[in-house]
N, C-alpha and C positions, 0 to 999 in steps of 0.2 A: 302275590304277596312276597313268595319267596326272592322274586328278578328284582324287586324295586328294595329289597332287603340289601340286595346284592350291590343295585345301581347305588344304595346309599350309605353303605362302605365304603364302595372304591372311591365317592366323590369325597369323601372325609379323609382318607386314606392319602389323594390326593393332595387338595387342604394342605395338609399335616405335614408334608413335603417338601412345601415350599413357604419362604418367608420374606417381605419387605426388608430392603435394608436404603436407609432413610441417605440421600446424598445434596450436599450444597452446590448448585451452581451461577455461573452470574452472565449473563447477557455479552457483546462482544458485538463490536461494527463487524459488518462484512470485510470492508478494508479500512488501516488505519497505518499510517505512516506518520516519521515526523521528517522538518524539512530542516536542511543546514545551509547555513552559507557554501557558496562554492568561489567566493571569492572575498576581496577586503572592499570595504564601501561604506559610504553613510548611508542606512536608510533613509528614502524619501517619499514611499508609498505602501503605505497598510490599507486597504480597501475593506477587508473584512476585522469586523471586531469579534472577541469569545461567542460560539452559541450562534453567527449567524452562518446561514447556508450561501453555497457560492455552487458553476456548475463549470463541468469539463473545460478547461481551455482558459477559466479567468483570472486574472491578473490577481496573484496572491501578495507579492510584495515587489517593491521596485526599489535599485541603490540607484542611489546620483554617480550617474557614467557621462558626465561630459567629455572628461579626459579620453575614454575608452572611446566615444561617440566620435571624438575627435582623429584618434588615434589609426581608424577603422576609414576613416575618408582620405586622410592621407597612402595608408596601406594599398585603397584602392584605386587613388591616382597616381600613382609609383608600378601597380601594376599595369595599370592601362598603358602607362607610357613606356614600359618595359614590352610589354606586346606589342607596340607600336613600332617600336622599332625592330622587333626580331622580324615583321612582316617588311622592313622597309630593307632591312640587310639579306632578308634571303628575295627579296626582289631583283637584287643588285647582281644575283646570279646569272643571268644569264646575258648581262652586258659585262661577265667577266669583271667587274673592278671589285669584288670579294671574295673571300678566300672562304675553304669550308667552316675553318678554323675560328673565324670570325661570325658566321653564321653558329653557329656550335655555343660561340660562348655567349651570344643573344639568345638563343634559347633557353638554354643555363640559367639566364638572367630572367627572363620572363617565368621562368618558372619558381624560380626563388623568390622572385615580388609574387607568384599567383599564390606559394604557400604561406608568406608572408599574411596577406590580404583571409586566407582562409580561416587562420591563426587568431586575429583579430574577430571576425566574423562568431568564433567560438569564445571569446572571451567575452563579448557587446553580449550574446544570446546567457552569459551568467548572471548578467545585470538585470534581471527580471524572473519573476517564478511563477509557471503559470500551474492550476490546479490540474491533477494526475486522474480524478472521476467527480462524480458531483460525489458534495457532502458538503460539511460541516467544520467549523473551526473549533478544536478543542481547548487549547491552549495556545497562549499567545507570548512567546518568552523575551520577545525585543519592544520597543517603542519605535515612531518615527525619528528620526532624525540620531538616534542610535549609530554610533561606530560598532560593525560589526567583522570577524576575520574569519579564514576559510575557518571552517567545522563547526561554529558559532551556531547554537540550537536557536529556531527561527521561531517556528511553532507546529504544532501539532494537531493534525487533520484526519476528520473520522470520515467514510460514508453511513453512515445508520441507515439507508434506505434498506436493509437489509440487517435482522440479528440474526448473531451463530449464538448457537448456547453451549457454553465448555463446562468440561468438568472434569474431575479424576477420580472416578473409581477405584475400587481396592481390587489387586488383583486377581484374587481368587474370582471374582465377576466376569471374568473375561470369556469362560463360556456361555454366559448368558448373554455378552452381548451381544448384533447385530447391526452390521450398516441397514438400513430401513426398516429397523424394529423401531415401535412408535411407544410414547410414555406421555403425562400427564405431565405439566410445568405448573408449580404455585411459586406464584410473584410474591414475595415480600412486602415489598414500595405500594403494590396496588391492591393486593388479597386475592387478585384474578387468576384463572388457570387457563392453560394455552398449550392445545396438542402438538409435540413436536414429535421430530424424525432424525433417528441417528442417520449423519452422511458420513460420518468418517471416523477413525478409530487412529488411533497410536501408532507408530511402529514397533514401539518397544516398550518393556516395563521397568520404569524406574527401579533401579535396585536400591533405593535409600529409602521411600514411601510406600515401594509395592504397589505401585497406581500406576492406571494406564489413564492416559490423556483420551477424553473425549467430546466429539463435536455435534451435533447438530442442528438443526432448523428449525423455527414457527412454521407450523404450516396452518397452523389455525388464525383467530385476530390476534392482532398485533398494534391498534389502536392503542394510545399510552403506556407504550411499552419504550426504556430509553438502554443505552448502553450502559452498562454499569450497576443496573438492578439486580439482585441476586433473588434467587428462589431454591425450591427443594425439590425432587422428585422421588418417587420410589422404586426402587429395581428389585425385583423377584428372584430368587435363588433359592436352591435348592438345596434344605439343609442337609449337616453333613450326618 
């Protein structure tokens, strides 16, 4: 009677030690970037509209590059024929009717058309935007046929195949926290809860908020779950 007297102190004792301290957090794509012009053009290809999904490698938007298209054949029949004859003057070498000097500045030339032609090769490959992982089309900030100039905001693309959950604690919590310490997630948007995994923590703590940045994972379902939803969780600490 007296040990379970004893065991039922110390678990109250315990208890009494420590307290929920209630924090907001909100959902977050895996990866999310937006895209800019890298060059000046009319838009002439939006493939994807808001909200729909697209995969690695596909055609996100396209400018009308006929000029560049154009620009880029010439560049490469200028080099060919810049090659063509550096092979035809350093040929000539050994029937003596050329000089080094004349060989020198054919290759000069051929290689000022091959940089030429590369040059071109890198400005055609601006004229189209291909998607960076699968995902999703956030925001859509141009139209087709849109004049658009270098830095011009295109649109903005999430992956969701994957939520982080962020949040900023206060910093006194920072000994309680853990990368792979686990916590309970309650959704807002849906009323569901969903067991996650800290992966990663802050560098540093904000000296204006006193909060450390923090991240991690669903590990549990994840069915109806969108970016942007926000939820609570509760963190344990130990009163002072």
């Amino acid at each position: 009677m007296i040990k379970l007297s004893v065991f039922f102190a110390t678990f109250m004792v315990s208890i009494a030690s420590v307290y929920a301290e209630e924090t907001v957090v909100r959902l977050v794509p895996h990866q999310e970037t937006v895209l800019s012009a890298a060059m000046e053009g009319r838009i002439i290809t939006l493939p994807f509209k808001e909200g729909e999904a697209f995969k690695k490698g596909d055609l996100l938007l396209g400018f009308d590059c006929i000029y560049e298209k154009s620009q880029l054949e010439k560049a490469q029949a200028v080099s060919k024929a810049a090659n063509k004859k550096h092979q035809v003057v350093a040929g000539l070498k050994k029937f003596k009717t050329t000089t080094d000097l004349e060989i020198e500045l054919a290759a000069l030339e051929a290689a000022k058309a091959k940089a030429d032609e590369k040059m071109m090769i890198a400005t055609v490959r601006k004229c189209s935007l291909h998607a960076p992982f699968d995902g999703k089309v956030s925001t859509l900030d141009v139209q087709p046929h849109q004049f658009a100039t270098p830095g011009t905001k295109l649109m903005r693309i999430i992956d969701d195949t994957a939520l982080n959950v962020e949040f900023f604690a206060s910093s006194h919590l920072t000994p309680y926290l853990n990368v792979g310490q686990e916590f309970t997630l309650h959704i807002v948007e849906t009323g569901t809860q969903h067991q996650s995994r800290i992966i990663r923590l802050g560098a540093d703590i904000d000296p204006v908020s006193h909060s450390i940045k923090v991240v991690a994972t669903i590990i549990g379902e994840k069915q109806g779950l969108m970016a942007g939803m926000s939820g609570q969780i509760s963190l344990l600490k130990a009163k002072p």
